[in-house]
C-alpha positions as a Markdown table, in Angstrom:
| # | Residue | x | y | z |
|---|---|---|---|---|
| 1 | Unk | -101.2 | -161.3 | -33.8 |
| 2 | Unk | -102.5 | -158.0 | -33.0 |
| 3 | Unk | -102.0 | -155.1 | -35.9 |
| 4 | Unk | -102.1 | -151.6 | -35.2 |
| 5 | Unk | -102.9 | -149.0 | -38.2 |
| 6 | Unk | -100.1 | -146.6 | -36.9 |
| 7 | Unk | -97.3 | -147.1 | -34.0 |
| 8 | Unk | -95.8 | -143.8 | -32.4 |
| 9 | Unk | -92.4 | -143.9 | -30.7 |
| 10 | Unk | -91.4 | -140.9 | -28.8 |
| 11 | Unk | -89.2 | -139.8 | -25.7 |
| 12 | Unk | -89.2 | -136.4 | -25.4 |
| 13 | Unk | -91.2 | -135.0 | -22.9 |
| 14 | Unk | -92.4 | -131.8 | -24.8 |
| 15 | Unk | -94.0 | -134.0 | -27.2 |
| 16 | Unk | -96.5 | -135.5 | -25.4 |
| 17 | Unk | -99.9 | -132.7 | -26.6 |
| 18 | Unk | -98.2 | -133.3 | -29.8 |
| 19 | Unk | -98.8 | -137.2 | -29.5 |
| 20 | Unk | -102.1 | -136.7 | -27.7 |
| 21 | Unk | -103.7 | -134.7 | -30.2 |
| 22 | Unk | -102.5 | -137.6 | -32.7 |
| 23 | Unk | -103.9 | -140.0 | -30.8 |
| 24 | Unk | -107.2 | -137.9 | -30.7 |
| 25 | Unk | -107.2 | -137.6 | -34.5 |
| 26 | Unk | -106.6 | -141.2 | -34.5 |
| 27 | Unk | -109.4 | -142.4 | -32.8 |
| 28 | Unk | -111.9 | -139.6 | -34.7 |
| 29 | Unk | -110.9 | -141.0 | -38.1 |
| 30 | Unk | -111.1 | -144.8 | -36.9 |
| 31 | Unk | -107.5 | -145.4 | -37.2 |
| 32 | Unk | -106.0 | -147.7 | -34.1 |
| 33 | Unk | -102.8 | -146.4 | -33.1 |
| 34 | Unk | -99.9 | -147.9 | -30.5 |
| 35 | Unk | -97.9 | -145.7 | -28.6 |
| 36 | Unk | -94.6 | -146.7 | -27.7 |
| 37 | Unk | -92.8 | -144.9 | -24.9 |
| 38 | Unk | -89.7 | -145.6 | -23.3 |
| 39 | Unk | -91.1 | -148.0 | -20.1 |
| 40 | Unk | -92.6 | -150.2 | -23.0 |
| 41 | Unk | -89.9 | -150.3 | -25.7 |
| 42 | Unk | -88.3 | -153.5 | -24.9 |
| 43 | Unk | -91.8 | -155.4 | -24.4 |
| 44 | Unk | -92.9 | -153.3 | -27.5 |
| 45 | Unk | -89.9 | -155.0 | -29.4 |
| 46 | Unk | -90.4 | -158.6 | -27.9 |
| 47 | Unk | -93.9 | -159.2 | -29.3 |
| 48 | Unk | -92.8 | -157.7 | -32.8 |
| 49 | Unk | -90.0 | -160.3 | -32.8 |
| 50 | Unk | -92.1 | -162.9 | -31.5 |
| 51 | Unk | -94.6 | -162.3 | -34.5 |
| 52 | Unk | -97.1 | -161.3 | -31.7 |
| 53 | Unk | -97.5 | -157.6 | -32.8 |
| 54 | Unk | -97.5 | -155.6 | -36.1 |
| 55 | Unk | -98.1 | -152.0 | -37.8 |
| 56 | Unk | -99.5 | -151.0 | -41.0 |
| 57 | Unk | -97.7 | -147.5 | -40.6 |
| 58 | Unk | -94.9 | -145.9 | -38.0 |
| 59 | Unk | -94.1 | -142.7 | -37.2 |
| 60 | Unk | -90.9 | -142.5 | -35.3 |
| 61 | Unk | -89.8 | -139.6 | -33.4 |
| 62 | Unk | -86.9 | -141.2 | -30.9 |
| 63 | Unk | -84.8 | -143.1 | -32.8 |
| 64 | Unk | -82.5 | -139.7 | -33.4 |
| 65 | Unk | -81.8 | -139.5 | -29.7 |
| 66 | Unk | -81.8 | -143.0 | -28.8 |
| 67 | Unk | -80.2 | -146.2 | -30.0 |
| 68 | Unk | -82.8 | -148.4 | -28.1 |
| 69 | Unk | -85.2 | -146.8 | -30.4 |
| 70 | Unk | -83.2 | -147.1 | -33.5 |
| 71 | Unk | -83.0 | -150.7 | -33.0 |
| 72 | Unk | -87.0 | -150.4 | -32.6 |
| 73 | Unk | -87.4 | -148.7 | -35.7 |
| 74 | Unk | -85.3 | -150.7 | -37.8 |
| 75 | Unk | -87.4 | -153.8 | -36.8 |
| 76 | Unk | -90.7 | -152.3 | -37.3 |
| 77 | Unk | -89.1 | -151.0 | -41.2 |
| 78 | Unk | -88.8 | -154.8 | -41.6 |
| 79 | Unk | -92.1 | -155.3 | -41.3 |
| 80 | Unk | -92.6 | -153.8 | -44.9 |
| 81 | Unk | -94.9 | -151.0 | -43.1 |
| 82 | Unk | -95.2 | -146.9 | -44.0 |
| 83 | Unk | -92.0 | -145.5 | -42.0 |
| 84 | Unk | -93.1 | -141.4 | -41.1 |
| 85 | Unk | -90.0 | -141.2 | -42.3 |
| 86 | Unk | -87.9 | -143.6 | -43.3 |
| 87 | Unk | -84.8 | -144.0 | -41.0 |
| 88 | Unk | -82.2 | -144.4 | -43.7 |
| 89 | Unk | -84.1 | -141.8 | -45.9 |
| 90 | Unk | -83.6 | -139.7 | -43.3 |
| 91 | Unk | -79.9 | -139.7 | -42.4 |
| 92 | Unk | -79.3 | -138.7 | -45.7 |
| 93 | Unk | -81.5 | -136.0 | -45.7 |
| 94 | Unk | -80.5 | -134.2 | -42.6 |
| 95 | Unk | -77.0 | -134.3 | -44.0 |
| 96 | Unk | -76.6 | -130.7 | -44.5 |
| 97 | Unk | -73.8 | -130.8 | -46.3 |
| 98 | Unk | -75.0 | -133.2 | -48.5 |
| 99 | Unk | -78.7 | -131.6 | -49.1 |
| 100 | Unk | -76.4 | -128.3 | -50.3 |
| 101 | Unk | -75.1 | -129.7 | -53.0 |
| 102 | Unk | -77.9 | -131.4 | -54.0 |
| 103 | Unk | -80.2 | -128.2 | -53.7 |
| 104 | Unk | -77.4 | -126.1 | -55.6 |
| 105 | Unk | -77.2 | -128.4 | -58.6 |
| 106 | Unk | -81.0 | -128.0 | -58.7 |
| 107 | Unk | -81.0 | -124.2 | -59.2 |
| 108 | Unk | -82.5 | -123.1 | -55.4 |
| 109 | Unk | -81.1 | -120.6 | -53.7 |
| 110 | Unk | -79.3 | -121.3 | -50.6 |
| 111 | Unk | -76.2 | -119.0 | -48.4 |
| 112 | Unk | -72.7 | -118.7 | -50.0 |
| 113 | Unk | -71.2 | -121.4 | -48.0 |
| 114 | Unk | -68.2 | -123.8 | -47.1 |
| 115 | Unk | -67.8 | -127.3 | -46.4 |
| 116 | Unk | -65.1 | -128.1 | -44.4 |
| 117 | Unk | -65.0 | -132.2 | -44.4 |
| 118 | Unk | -61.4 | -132.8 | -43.1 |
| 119 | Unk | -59.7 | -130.8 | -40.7 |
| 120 | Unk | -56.1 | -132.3 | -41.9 |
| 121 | Unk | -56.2 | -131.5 | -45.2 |
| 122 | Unk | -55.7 | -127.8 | -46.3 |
| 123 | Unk | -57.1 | -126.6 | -43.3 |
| 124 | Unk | -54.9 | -123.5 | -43.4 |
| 125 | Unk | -56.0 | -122.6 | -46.3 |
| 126 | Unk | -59.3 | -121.3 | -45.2 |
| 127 | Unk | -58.5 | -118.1 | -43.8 |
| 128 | Unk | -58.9 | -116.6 | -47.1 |
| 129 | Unk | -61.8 | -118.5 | -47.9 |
| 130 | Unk | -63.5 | -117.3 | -44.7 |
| 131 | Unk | -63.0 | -113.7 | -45.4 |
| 132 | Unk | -65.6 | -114.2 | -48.4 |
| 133 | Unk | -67.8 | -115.2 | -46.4 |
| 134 | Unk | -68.5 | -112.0 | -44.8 |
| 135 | Unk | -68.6 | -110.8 | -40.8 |
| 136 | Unk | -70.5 | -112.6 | -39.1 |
| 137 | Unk | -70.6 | -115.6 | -40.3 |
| 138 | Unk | -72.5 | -119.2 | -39.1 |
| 139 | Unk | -71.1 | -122.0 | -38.4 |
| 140 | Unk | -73.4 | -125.4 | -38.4 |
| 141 | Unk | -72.6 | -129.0 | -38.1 |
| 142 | Unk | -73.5 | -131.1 | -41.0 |
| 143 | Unk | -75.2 | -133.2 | -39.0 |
| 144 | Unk | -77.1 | -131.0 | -35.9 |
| 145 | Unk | -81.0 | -130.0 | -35.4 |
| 146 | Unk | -82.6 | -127.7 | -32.5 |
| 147 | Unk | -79.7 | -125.5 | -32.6 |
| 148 | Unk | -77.2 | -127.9 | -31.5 |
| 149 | Unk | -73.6 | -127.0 | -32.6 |
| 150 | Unk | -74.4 | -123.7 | -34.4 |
| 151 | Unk | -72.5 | -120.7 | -33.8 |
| 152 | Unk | -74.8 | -117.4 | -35.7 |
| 153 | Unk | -71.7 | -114.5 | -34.6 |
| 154 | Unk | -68.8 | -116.4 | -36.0 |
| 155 | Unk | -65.9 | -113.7 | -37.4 |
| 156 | Unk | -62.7 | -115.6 | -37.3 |
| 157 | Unk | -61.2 | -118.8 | -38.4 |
| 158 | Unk | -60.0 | -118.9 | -34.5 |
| 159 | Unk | -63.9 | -119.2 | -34.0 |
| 160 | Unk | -64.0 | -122.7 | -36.5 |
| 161 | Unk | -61.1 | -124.1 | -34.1 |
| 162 | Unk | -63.5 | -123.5 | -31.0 |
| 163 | Unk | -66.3 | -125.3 | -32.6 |
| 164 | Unk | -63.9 | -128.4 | -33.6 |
| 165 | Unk | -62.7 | -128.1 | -30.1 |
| 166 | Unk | -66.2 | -128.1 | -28.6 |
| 167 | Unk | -67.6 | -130.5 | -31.4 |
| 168 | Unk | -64.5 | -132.7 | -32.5 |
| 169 | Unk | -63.5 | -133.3 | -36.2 |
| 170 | Unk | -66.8 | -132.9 | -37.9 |
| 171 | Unk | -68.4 | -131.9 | -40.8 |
| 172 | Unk | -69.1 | -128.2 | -40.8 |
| 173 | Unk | -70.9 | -125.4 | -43.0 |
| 174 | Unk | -69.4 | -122.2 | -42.7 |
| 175 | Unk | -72.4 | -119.6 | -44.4 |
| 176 | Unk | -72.8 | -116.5 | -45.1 |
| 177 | Unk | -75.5 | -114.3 | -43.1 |
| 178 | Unk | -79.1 | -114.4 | -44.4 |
| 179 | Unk | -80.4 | -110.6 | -44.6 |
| 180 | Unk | -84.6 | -110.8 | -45.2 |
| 181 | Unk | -86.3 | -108.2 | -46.4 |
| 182 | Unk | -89.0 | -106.4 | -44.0 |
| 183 | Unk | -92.7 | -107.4 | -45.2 |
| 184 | Unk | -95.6 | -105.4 | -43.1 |
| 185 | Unk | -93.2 | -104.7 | -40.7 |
| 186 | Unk | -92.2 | -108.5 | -40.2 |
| 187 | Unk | -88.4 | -110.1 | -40.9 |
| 188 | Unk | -89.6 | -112.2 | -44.5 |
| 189 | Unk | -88.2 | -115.4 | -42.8 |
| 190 | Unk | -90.2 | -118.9 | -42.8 |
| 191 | Unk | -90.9 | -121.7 | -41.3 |
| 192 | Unk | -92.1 | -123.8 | -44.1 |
| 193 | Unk | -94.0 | -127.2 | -43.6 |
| 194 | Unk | -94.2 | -130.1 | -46.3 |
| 195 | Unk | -96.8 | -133.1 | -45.0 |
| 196 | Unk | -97.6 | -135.9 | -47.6 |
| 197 | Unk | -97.4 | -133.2 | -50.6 |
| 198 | Unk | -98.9 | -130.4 | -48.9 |
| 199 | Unk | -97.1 | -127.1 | -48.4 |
| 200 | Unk | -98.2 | -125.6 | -44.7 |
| 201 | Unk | -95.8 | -121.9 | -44.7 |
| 202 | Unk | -95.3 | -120.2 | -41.5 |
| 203 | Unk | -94.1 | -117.0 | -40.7 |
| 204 | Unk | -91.2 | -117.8 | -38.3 |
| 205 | Unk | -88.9 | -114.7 | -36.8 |
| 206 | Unk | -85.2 | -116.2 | -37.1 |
| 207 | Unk | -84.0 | -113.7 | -34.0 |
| 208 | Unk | -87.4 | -113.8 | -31.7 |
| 209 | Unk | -88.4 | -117.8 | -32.8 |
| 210 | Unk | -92.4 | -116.8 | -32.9 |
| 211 | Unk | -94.7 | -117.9 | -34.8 |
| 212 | Unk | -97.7 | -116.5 | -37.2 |
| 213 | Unk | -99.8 | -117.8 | -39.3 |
| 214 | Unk | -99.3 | -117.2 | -42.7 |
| 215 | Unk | -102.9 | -116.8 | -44.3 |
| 216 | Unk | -103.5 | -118.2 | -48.1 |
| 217 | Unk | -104.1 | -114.2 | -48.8 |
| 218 | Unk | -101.4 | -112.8 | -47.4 |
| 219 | Unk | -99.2 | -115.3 | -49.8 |
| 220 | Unk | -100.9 | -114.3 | -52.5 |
| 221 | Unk | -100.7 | -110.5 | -51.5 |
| 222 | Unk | -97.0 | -110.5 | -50.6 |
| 223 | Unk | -96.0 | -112.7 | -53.8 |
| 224 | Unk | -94.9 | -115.8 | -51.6 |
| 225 | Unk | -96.0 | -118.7 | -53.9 |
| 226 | Unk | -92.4 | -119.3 | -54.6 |
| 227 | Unk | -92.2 | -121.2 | -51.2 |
| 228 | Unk | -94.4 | -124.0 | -52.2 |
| 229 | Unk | -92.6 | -124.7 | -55.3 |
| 230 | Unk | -89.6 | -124.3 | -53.5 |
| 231 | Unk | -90.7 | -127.4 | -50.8 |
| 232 | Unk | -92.4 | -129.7 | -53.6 |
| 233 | Unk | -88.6 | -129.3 | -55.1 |
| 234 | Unk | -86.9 | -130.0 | -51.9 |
| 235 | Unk | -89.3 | -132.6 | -50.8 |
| 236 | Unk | -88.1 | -134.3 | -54.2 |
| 237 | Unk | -84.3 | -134.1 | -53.3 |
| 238 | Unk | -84.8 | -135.3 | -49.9 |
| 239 | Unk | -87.3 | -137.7 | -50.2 |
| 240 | Unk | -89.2 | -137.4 | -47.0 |
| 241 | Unk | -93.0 | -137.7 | -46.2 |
| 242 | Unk | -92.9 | -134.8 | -42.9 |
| 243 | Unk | -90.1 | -132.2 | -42.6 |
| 244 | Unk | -89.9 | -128.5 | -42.3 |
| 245 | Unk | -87.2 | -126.3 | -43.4 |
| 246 | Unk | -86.6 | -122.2 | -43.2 |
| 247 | Unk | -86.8 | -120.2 | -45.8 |
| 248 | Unk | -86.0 | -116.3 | -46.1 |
| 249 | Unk | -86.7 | -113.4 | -48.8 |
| 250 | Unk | -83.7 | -111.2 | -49.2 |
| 251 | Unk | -83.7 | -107.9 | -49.5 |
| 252 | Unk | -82.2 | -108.4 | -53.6 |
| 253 | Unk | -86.1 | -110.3 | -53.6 |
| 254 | Unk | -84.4 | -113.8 | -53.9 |
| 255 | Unk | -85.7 | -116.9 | -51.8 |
| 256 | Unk | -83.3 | -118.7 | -50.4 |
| 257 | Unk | -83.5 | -121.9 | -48.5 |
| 258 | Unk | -81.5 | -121.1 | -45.1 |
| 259 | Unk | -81.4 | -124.1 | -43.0 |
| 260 | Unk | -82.6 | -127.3 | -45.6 |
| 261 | Unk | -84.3 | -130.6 | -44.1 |
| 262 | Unk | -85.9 | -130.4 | -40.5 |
| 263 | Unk | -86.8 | -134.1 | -39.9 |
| 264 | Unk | -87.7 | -134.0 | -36.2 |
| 265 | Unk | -90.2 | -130.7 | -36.1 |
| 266 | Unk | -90.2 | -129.5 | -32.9 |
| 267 | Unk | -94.4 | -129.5 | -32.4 |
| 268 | Unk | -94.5 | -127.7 | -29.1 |
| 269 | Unk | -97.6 | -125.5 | -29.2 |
| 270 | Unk | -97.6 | -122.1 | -29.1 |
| 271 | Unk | -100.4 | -122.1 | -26.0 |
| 272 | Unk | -98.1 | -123.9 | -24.2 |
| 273 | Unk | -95.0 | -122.0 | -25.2 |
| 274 | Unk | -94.0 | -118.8 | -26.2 |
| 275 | Unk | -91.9 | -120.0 | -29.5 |
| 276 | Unk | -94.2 | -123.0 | -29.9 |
| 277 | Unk | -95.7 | -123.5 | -33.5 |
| 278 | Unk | -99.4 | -122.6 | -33.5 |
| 279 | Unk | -102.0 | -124.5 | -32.1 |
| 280 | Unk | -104.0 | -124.6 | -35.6 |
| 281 | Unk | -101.2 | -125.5 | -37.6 |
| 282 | Unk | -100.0 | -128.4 | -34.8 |
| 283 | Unk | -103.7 | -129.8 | -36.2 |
| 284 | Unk | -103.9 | -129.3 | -39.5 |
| 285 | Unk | -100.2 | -131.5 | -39.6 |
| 286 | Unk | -102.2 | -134.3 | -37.8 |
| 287 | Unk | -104.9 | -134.1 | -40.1 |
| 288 | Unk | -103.2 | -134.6 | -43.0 |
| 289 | Unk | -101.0 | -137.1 | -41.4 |
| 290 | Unk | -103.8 | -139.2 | -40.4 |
| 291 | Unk | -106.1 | -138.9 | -43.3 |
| 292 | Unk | -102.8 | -140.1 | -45.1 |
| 293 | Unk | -102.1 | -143.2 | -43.1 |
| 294 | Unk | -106.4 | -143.7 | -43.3 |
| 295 | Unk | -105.9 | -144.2 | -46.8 |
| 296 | Unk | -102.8 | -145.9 | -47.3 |
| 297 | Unk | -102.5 | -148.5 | -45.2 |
| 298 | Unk | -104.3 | -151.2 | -47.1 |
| 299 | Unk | -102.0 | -151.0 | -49.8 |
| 300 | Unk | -99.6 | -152.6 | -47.4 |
């Protein structure tokens, strides 16, 4: 039987420096890796059901787009292998609806917001519940990532029935609009990274989507701290190895968590693409993925 120390699914194109610099990091830390891509998926799945091929650890970024891959996945998990993260783990955690109250009851910060879970009962009653809300509001599916289904210049409860229409009968979070306080000039809005217990913040521009660097100094400087106990906190409600979520400082200096679990971080690089996260960050992610895997995996 052959036994790879990490396997790698993926199928979105803009992924691919992402998995090459993996693969690099891979090979300089003496890790073996498997990539699986969608022209080898169903031979990939053959030999693990023929006991012909095993991992010692998984990361899976396809299985959220593709049911192929989800079958994939859920094969490998029996295998009693590290999942990066674990696909049940993580439908749970992306479940923004359920990771607001869970975040609420735990005393961090996140928008006024409401749930709307069933369009047939008491529905009409949210027109005065909107108007607390605030103009404009944002609308979000519970379940949604990349942008999909969000709607930041919401004002009316006519605008809820257009996203039911254009979404069906859903989950939703209606939420108030985040106002951040101006630091040096920039919007205090983040882009905050949590990888196997380390805390990687980013500033992250919620109207422009670029990327800085967010130097250990200039945390200290600007009083930020608060955003690495805010993640070890999250990361602890969530239970995920590798997620990202935004956080913003308001103007009333409070930190609220603005958009909660992030499974599938988008790792585009920023010298590829003008919102893509930067290059050295993209690394240091790797790094610390690998190094984790390197010294895990014989536990397993």
């Amino acid at each position: 039987m052959e036994c790879f120390d990490l396997g790698i699914s993926w199928n979105w194109k803009p992924d691919k420096d992402f998995i090459d610099i993996l693969a690099a990091e891979c090979q300089r830390q003496g890790i073996t890796h498997y990539i699986v891509h969608a022209f080898n998926l169903q031979e990939t799945a053959k030999k693990i059901k023929a006991e012909k091929l095993m991992f010692r650890s998984f990361l899976d970024r396809a299985s959220d787009t593709d049911s192929e891959f989800e079958r994939l996945t859920r094969l490998i998990k029996s295998q009693n292998c590290i999942m990066i993260n674990d696909i049940d783990t993580t439908k749970r955690a992306i479940d923004k609806a359920i990771m607001h109250m869970e975040l609420l009851m735990r005393g961090i910060n996140v928008p006024f917001t409401i749930i709307v879970s069933d369009f047939n009962d008491g529905i009409n009653g949210l027109h005065e519940e909107i108007s607390r809300l605030g103009s404009p509001f944002i609308i979000k599916l519970a379940h949604g990532g990349g942008g999909t289904g969000v709607i930041v210049d919401a004002r009316t409860f006519e605008d809820l029935l257009r996203a039911r229409h254009q979404y069906g009968d859903a989950k939703y979070l209606l939420q108030e609009r985040v106002h951040p306080v101006l630091l040096n000039g920039k919007r205090a809005w983040f882009r905050v990274y949590y990888v196997f217990g380390k805390v990687i913040p980013c500033w992250w521009d919620d109207i422009t989507r670029i990327f800085e660097i967010l130097t250990l100094n200039g945390m200290h400087f600007l009083g930020l701290q608060p955003l690495k106990d805010i993640m070890l906190k999250i990361s602890k409600v969530c239970g995920l190895e590798f997620f990202s979520t935004e956080i913003a400082l308001t103007v009333d200096r409070k930190f609220v968590a603005v958009d909660y679990v992030n499974d599938q971080c988008d790792m585009r690089l920023k010298s590829t693409v003008y919102d893509g996260v930067p290059d050295e960050i993209v690394k240091e992610i790797v790094r610390i993925m690998v190094t984790y895997v390197r010294k895990n995996i014989s536990k397993t």
